[in-house]
C-alpha positions as CSV (number, residue, x, y, z in Angstrom):
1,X,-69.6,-30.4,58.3
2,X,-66.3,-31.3,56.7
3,X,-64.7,-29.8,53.4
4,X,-64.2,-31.5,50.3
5,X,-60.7,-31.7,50.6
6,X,-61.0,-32.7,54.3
7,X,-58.1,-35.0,55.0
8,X,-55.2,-33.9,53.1
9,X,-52.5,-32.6,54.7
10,X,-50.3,-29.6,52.8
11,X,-47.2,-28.3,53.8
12,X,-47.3,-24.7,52.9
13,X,-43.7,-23.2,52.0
14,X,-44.8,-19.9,50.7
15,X,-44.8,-16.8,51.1
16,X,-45.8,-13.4,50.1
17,X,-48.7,-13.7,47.9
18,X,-49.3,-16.5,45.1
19,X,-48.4,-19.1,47.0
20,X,-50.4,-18.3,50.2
21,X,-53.4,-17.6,48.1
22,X,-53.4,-21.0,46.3
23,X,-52.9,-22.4,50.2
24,X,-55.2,-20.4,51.5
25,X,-57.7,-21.9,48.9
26,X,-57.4,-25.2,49.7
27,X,-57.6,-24.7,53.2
28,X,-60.9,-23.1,52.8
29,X,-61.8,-25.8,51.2
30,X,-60.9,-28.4,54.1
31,X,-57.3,-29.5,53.9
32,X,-54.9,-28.9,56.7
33,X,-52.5,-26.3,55.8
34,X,-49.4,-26.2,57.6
35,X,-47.2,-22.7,57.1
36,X,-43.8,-23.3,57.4
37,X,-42.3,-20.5,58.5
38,X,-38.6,-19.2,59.6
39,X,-38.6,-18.1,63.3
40,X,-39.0,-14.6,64.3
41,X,-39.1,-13.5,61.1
42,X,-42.3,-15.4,59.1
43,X,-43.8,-14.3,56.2
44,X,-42.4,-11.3,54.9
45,X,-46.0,-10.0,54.7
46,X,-46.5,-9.9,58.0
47,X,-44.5,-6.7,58.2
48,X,-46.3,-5.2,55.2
49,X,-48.2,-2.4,56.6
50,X,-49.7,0.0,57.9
51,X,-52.8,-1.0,58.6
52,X,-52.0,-3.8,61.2
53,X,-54.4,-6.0,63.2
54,X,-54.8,-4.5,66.8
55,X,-53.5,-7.7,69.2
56,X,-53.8,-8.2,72.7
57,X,-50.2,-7.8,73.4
58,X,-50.2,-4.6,71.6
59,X,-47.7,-6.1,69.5
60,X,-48.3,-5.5,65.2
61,X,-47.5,-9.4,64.1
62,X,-49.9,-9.4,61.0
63,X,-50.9,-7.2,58.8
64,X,-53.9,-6.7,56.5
65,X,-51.9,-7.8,53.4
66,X,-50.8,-10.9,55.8
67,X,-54.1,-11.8,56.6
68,X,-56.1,-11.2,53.4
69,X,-54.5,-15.1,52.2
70,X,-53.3,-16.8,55.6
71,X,-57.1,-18.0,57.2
72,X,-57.2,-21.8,57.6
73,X,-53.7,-22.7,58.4
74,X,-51.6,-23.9,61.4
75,X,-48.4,-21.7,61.6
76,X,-44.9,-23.8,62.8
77,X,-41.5,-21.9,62.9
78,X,-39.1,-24.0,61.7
79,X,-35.1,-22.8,61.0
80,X,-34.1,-24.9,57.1
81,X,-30.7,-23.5,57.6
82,X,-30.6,-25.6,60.5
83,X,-30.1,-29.6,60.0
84,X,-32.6,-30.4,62.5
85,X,-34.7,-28.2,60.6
86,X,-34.9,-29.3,57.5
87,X,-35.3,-32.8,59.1
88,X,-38.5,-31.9,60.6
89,X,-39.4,-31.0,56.9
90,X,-38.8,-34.1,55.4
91,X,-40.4,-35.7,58.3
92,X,-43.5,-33.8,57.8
93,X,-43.6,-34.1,54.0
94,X,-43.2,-37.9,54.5
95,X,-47.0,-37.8,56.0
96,X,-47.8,-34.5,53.3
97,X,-50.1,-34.7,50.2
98,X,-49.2,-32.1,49.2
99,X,-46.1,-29.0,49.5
100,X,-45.9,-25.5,48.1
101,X,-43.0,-23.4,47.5
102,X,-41.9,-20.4,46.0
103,X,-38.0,-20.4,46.7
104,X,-35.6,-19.6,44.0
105,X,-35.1,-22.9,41.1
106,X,-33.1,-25.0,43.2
107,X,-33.4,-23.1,46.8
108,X,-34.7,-25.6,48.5
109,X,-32.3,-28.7,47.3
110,X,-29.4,-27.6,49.6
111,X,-31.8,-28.4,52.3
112,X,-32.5,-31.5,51.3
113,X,-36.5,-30.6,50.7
114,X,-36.5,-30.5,46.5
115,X,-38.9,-32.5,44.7
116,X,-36.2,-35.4,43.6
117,X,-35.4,-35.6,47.4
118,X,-39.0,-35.7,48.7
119,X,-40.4,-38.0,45.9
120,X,-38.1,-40.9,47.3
121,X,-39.5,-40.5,50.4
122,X,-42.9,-39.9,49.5
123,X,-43.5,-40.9,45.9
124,X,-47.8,-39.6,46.4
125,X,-46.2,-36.3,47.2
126,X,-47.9,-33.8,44.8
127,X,-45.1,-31.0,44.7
128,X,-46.2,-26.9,43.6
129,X,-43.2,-25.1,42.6
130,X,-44.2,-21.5,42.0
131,X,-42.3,-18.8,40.8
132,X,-41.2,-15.9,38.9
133,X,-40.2,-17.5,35.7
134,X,-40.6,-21.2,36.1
135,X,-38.1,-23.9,36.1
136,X,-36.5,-23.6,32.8
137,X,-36.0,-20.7,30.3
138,X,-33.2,-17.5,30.5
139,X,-35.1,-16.3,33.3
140,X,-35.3,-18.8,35.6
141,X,-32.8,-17.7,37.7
142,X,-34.9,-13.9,38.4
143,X,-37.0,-13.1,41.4
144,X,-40.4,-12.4,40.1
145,X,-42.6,-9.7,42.1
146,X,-46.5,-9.2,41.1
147,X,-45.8,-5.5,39.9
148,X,-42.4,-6.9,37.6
149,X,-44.6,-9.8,36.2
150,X,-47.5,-7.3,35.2
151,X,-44.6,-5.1,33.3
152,X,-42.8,-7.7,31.7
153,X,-46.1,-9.9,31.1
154,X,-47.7,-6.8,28.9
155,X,-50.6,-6.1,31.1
156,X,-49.4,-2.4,32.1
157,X,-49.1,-1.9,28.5
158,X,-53.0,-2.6,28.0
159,X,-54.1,-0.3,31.5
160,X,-54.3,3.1,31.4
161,X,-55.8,6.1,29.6
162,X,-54.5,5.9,25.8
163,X,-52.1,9.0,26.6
164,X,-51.3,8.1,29.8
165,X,-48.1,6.3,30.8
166,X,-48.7,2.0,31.3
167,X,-50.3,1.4,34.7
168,X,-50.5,-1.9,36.8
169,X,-53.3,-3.4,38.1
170,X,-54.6,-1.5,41.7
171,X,-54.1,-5.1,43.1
172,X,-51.5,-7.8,42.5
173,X,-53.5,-9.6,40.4
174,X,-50.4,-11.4,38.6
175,X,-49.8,-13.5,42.1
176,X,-54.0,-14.2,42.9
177,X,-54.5,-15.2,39.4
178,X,-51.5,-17.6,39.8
179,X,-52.4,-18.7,43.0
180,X,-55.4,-19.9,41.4
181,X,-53.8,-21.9,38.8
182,X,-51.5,-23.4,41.0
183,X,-54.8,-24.6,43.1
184,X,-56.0,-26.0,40.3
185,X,-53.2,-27.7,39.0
186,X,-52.9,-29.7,42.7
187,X,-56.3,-31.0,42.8
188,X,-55.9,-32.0,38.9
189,X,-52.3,-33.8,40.4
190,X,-54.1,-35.1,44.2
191,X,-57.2,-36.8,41.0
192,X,-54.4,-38.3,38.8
193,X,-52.6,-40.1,41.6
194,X,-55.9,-41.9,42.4
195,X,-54.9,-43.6,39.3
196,X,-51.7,-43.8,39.3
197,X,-50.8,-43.9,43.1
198,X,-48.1,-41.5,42.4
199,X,-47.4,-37.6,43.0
200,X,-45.7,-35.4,40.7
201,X,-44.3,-31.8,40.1
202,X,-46.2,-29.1,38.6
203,X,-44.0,-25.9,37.5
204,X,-45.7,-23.3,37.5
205,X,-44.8,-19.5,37.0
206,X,-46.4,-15.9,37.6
207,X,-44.9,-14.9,34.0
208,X,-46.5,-17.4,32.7
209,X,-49.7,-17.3,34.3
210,X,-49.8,-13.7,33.2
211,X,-49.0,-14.3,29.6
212,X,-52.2,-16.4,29.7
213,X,-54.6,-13.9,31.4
214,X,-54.3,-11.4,28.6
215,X,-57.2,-14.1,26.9
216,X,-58.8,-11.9,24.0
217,X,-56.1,-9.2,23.8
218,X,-53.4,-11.7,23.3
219,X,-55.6,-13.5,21.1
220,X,-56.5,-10.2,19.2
221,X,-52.8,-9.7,18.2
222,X,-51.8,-13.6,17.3
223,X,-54.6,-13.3,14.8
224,X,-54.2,-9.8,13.5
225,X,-50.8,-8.9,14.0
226,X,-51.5,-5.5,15.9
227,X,-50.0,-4.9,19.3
228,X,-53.2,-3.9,21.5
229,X,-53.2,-0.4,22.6
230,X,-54.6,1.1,26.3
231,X,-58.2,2.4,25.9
232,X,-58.9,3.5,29.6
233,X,-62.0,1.9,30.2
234,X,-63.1,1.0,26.9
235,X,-63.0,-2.4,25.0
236,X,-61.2,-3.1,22.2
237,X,-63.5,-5.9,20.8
238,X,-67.0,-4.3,21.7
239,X,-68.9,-0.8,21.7
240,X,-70.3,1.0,23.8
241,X,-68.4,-1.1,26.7
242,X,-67.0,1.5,29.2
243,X,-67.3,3.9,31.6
244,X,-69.4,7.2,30.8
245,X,-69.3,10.4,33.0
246,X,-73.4,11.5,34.1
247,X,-74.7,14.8,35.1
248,X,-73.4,13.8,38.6
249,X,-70.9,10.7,38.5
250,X,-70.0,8.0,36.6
251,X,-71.4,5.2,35.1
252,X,-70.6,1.8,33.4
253,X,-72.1,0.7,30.1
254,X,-71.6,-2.7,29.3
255,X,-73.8,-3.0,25.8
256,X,-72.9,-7.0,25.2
257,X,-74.8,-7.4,21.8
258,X,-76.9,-5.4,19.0
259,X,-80.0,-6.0,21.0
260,X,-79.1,-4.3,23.5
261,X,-77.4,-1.5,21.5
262,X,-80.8,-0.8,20.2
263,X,-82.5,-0.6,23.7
264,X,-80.0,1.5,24.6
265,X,-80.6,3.7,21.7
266,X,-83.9,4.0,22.4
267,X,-83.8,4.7,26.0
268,X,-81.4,8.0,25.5
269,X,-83.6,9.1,22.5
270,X,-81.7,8.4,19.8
271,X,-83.4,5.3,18.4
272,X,-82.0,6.6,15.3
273,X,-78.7,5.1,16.0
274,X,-79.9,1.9,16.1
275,X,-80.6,2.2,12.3
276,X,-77.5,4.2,11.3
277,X,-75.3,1.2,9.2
278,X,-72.3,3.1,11.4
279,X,-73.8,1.4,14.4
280,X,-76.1,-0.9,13.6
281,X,-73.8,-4.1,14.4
282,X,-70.8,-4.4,16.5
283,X,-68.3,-5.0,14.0
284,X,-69.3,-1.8,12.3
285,X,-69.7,0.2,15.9
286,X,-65.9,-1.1,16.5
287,X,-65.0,0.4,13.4
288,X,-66.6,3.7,14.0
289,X,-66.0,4.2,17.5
290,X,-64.5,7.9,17.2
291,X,-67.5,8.9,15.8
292,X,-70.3,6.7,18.3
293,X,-68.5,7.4,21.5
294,X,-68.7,11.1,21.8
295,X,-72.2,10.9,20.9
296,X,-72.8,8.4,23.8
297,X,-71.4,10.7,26.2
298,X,-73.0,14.1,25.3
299,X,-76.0,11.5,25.6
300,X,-75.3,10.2,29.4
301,X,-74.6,13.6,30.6
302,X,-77.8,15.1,29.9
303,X,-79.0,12.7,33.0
304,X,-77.9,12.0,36.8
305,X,-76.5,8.4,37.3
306,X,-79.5,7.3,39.4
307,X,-81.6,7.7,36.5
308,X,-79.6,6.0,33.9
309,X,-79.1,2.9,35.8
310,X,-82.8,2.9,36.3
311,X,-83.5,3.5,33.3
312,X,-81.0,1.4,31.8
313,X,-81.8,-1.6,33.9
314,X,-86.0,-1.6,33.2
315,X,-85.1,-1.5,29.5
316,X,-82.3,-4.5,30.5
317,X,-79.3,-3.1,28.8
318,X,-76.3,-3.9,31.3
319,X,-74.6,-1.3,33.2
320,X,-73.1,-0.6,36.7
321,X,-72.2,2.4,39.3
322,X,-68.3,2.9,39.3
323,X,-68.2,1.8,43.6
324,X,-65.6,2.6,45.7
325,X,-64.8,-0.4,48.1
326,X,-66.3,1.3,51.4
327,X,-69.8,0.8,49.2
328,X,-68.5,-2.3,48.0
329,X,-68.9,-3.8,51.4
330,X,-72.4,-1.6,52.5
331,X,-73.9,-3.2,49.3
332,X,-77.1,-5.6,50.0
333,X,-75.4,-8.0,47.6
334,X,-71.9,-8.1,48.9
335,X,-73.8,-9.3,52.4
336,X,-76.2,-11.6,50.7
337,X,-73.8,-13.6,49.2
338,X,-71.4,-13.7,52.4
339,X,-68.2,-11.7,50.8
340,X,-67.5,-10.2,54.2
341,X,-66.7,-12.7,57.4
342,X,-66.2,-12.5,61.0
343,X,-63.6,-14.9,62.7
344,X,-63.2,-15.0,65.9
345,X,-59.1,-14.5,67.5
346,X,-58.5,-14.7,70.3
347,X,-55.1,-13.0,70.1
348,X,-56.5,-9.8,68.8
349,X,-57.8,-7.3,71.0
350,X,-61.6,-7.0,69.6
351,X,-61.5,-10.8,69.5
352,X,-62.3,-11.2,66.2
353,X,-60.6,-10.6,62.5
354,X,-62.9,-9.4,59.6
355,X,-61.7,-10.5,57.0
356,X,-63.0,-10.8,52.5
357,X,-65.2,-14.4,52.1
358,X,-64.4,-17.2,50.0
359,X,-66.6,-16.7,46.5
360,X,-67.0,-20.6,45.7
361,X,-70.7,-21.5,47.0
362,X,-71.6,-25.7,47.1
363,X,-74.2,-27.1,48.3
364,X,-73.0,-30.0,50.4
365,X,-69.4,-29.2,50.9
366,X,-70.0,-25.2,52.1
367,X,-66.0,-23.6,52.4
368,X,-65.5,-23.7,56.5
369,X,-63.8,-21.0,58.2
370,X,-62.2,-22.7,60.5
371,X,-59.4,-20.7,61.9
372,X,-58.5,-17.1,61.9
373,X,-54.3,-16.3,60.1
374,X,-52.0,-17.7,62.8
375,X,-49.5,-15.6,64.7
376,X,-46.2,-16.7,63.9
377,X,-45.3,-20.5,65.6
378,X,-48.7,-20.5,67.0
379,X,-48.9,-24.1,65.9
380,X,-45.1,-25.1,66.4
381,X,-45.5,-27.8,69.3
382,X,-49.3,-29.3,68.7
383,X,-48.2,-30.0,64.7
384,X,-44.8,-31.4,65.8
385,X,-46.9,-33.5,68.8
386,X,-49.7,-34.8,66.5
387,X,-47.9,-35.5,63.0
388,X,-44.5,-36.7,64.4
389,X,-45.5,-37.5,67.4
390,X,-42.3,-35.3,69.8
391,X,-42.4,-35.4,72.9
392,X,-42.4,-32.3,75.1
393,X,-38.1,-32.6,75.9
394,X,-37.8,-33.0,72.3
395,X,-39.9,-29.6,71.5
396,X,-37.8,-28.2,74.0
397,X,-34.6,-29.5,73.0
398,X,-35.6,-28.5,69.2
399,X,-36.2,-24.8,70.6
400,X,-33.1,-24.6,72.2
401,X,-31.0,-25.5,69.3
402,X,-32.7,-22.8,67.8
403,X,-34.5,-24.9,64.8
404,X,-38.0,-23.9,65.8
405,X,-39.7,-21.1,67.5
């Protein structure tokens, strides 16, 4: 069974986290990834641990953060600094659909490997440029890290308690979600150069990515002029929408509509709410929130979680245990719909790497897991043998002059 994007070939010049995770992507979903990486060194995530995969050779090559976005991709050690190097590049993006970088604007035209460069070589090259600030703008020139992008990008000013100081995100969420775009954005690219029979760049930025994700909030201050605040858990567009503390735990309440307000409502005993104009609709439950949510939680701590989400799912009012990821990944759901995988590697010392499942389910073109995150220059000679056809004295030459590894 082959992938959707079975075929194309992408030369993966990223590292970290946003680029790797837009790779990552379309390797799961059948292209060939190649990671390009510098020799001896790779990926700077591979060195970003504790907790490390247990290897063979007892070495710690790759780490959990490393191999949460590396699956599906061949890894070849080449040296850009070096001119035989960066030749191999352009000989490789010659035969590429597709290359993604994250180098500083402009770091990669000393070498040669810049989109003007490549596009004369390869004018069906479709070229991802990611980084901190995009091509253009004051701050083009600024390295751009998930946790900077969420501070400057006004998420951390929306998470927290409302007393508390801005938080980010527990995960670097500013890189996935712009790993995501960038995915996007190349398969929107690889569709228009059916027509066109050309490539293109796409410019695309975590800052700006981040701007975009603030959706409502965002939206909620270009309409009304006030700068959202944090609310902890709370919404700031719907009531009751957060979490509540039981007799034992915690629970999430997630009432979506006036419907469900009133079922609510009626299954703490207070059907009276439902009726009171101070909560009757949304609008007017949003205005009189200081008032509704302390009645709420007196409400939900009269009960143990258990019985409010029974009791809050037979009278279909949405709402959720608060999870902590070890039950995450013990719930029946989270193994029903395959969100934990087994790959077997034969470099590590169990054999195998578990490793978080691909969420995109299709019915004829199922995402293949097809190859475990590579140790560093695993793939060095066969990519060099089978897409530029070297010899074995020219690997071995190439090694020797220190270009690959």
């Amino acid at each position: 069974m082959k992938g959707p994007l079975e075929g194309l070939l992408v030369l993966d010049l990223s590292r970290i986290l946003a680029g790797p995770t837009c790779t990552q992507l379309l390797g799961d979903l059948g292209a060939d990834v190649v990671k390009i990486e510098r020799p001896g060194e790779g990926d700077d995530t591979r060195r970003w641990g504790p907790p490390f995969l247990e290897e063979r050779d007892g070495s710690r090559e790759r780490s959990a953060y490393f191999l949460c976005a590396n699956r599906n991709k061949r890894s070849v050690a080449v040296d850009l600094s070096k001119h035989y190097g960066s030749d191999l590049i352009r000989r490789l993006a010659v035969k590429a659909d597709v290359l993604v970088e994250n180098y500083k604007v402009d770091g990669l035209a000393k070498y040669g490997l810049d989109y003007p460069a490549l596009s004369l070589l390869n004018r069906r090259l479709v070229y991802c440029s990611i980084t901190g600030f995009g091509q253009t703008g004051p701050n083009a020139h600024q390295l751009g890290y998930d946790a900077l992008i969420q501070a400057m990008g006004g998420i951390m000013s929306l998470t927290g308690e409302p007393a508390g100081a801005p938080m980010k995100v527990g995960v670097g969420i500013a890189d996935v979600v712009c790993g995501l775009y960038a995915a996007n954005a190349i398969q929107a690219a690889l569709r228009a150069r059916e027509k066109t029979g050309r490539g293109q760049h796409i410019d695309i930025a975590l800052y700006d990515t981040q701007v975009s994700w603030l959706i409502n909030e965002a939206t909620n201050y270009l309409i009304s002029g006030q700068a959202p605040q944090r609310r902890g858990t709370a919404h700031p567009n719907i009531v009751p929408y957060q979490v509540f503390a039981t007799a034992d735990g915690h629970v999430m309440l997630a009432v979506g509509n006036d419907a469900q307000f009133a079922r609510f409502a009626a299954a703490a005993n207070q059907s009276a709410w439902a009726n009171d104009r101070r909560f009757a609709t949304n609008p007017s439950r949003v205005a009189n929130r200081s008032i509704l949510v302390p009645l709420i939680a007196d409400a939900m701590r009269q009960k143990g979680s258990a019985w409010w989400m029974d009791t809050l799912t037979q009278a279909d009012v949405p709402c959720g245990p608060v999870r902590d990821i070890p039950t995450v990944f013990a719930d029946a759901q989270c193994a029903s719909r395959e969100l934990k995988v087994s790959l077997r590697d034969q470099s590590s010392a169990s054999g195998s790497v578990t490793l978080v499942g691909n969420p995109i389910k299709m019915s004829d073109t199922p995402v293949i897991y097809r190859a475990p995150p590579p140790r560093l220059g695993a793939d060095t000679g066969e990519v060099l043998t089978s897409q530029l056809s070297l010899s074995s004295s020219e690997i071995a030459q190439l090694r020797s002059s220190g270009a690959i590894g």
